[in-house]
N, C-alpha and C positions, 0 to 999 in steps of 0.2 A: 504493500500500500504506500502510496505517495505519502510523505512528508518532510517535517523539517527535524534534523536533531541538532540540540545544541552541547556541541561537545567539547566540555573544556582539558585544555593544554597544559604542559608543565609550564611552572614563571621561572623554572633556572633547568633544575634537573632535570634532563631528560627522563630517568628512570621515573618519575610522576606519573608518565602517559599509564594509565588504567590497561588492564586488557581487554576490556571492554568497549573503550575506546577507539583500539588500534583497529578492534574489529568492526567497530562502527564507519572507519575512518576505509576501511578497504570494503564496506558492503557498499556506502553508496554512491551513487550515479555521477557527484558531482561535491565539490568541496567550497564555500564560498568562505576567502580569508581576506582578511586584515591586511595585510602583506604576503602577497605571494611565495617572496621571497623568503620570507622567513620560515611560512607554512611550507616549503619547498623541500628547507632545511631537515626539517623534522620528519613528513614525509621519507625525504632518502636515507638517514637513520633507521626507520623501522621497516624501510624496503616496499614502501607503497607507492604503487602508480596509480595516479588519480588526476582529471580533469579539475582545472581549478578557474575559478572566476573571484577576481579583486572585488573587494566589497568593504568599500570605507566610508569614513564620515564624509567626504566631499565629492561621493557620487550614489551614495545611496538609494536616493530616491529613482533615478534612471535604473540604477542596477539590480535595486530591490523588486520592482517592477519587473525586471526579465528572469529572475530568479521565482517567482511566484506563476508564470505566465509556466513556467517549467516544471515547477514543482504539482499544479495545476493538470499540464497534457501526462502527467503520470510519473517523472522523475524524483528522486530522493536526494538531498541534500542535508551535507552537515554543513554547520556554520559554525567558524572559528576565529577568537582571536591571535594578536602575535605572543600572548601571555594570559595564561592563569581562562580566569569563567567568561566565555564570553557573555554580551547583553547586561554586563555591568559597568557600567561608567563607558558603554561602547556603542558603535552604530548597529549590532547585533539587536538592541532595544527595538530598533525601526523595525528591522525583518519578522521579529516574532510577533509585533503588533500587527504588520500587514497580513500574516498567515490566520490571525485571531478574525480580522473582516472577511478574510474568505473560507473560514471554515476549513483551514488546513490543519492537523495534524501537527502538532510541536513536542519532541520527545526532547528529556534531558540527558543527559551524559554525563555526571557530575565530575570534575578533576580540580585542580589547584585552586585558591582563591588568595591572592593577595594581601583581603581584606581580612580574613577570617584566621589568616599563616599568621598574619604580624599581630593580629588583637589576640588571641591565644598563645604566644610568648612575650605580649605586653609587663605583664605584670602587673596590669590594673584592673577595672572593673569590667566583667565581662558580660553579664547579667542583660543588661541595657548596654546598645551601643546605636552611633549613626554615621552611617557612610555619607564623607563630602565631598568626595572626587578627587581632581584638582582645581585650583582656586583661579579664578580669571585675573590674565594677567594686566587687567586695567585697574588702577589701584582703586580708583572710586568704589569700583564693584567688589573685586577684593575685599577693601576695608568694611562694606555695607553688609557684604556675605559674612564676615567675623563678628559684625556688632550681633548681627543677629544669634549669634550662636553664645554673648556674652555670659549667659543666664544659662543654656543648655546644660543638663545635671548629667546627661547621658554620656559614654564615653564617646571622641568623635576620632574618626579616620580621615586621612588625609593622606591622597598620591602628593609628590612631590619629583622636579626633576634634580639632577646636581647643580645647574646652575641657575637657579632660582630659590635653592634652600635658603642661603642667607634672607636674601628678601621676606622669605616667608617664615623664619623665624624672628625676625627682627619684626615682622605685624603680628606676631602670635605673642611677643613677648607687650605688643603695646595694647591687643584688647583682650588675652586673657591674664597679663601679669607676669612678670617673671618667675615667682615661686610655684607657678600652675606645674603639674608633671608631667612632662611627655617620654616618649617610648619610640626613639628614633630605630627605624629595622630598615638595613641594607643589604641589598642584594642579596636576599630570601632564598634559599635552596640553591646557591649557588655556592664555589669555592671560599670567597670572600665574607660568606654570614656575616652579618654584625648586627649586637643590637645593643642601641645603648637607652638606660634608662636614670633621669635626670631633673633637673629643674631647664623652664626654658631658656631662663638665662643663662646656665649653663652648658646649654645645648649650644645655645648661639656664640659662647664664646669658644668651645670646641671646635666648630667647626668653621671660625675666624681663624685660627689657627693652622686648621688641618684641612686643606681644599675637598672640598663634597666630590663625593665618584661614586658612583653607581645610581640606581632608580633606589628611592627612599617611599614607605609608607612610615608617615607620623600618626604614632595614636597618642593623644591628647586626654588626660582625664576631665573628668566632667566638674561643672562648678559645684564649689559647697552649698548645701543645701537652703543656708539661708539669702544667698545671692540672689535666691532665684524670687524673690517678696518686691525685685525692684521689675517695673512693669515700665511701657511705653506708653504714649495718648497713642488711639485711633489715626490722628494726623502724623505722628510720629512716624506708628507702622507703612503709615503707607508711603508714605513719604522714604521711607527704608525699601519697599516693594520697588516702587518707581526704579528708583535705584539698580536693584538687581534684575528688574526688567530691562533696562538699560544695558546692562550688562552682557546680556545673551541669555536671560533664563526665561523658562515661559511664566505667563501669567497666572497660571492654573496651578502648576507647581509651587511658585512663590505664595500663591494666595493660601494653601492647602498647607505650606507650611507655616508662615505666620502668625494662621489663625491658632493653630496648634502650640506654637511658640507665647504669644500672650494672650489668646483666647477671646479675640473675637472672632464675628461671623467668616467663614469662608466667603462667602457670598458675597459679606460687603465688602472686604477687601477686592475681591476679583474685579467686583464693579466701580471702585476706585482706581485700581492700575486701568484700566479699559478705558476710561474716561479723563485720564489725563492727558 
């Protein structure tokens, strides 16, 4: 039967790939990746030939479209990224949503997760946690994406690249405080491991010192619980929405988390980003 699976990749080690995986990876018809190139790599490793179609954030919408039109006349695809789960923080989101309107078929394929590798040797709170990507590199948005999270009790995740760590610890040290705790993990399942666990001001001077190398996830502990009694006005909030509207985020997302964040209506907020 035609469908989609979504099968996730080693994020270092090869030896990650499942076997269930490999075998999903040589059953079907067709491979839609992230980077060819990379998926190529991996492929010739475990000695699979496989048809592949590029499938990125800046063709998606064209390519998602022929990938469904295929998937449709009876073809089976997996969809993969260049690391760890795809459809997390990836254009993999678009394809499974477009397979949901037509009534296609979405199987998962569980393997590595970045987010879930680095918050399970965090050594903080694991109970509650929220995934926030990576941070947009316009400071406005940036900064408006951190205020919001000022009050957040929950633990938060955070990609990062090498040459934008400092940056992004130096605004983690000014809206959540230097004595906040972060849990810096480098190059995950790879030769290099590292993980270091710290104050942010000491993270930042760390790595003033010693030049950032590899892919970084920051987990961030969450605020004290009494932090969280300090609230926004309604104009405030939106006026912070605007913001990460601006930014590139959608309005539906920002509204949905907002409301959640100081607790007014979804609805009004949405109808105030919309209308400004």
């Amino acid at each position: 039967m035609s469908k989609l699976y979504v099968v996730g990749t080693p994020i270092g080690n090869l030896g990650d790939l499942s076997p269930r995986a490999q075998q999903t990876l040589r059953e079907v018809d067709f491979i839609a990746a992230e980077d060819t190139r990379v998926t190529g790599k991996l492929l010739h490793y475990f000695e699979i030939k496989k048809p592949m179609i590029s499938y990125y954030e800046h063709n998606l919408r064209q390519k998602g479209e022929q990938i469904i039109g295929r998937i449709l006349a009876g073809e089976t695809c997996a969809v993969v990224s260049d690391a760890g789960m795809p459809c997390i923080s990836d254009p993999g989101e678009d394809l499974v949503r477009l397979c949901a309107q037509n009534n296609i078929p979405v199987e998962v394929v569980p393997g590595p997760s970045a987010v879930i590798s680095a918050l399970a040797v965090s050594g903080l709170i694991t109970s509650r946690f929220t995934f926030e990507g990576f941070l947009s590199v316009n400071r406005t948005s940036r900064m408006a994406h951190l205020a919001s999270l000022k009050n957040e009790m929950r633990t938060m995740i955070f990609y990062e690249a090498p040459h934008k760590l400092l940056t992004t610890l130096t605004d983690f040290c000014e809206a959540f405080g230097e004595d906040r705790q972060i849990s810096v993990c480098r190059e995950l399942t790879k030769i290099h491991e590292e993980v270091l666990r710290m104050t942010m001001g000491e993270a930042l001077a760390h790595f003033t010192e010693s030049t950032p190398k590899g892919e970084f996830v920051l987990v961030v502990s969450g605020a004290p619980e009494q932090a969280n009694e300090e609230t926004l006005s309604f104009e405030e909030v939106c006026a912070l929405g605007v913001s990460l509207v601006e930014g590139g985020e959608r309005a539906t997302e920002v509204s949905k988390r907002l409301a959640k964040e100081y607790g007014y209506k979804k609805a009004d907020i949405y109808k105030a980003l919309v209308q400004s």
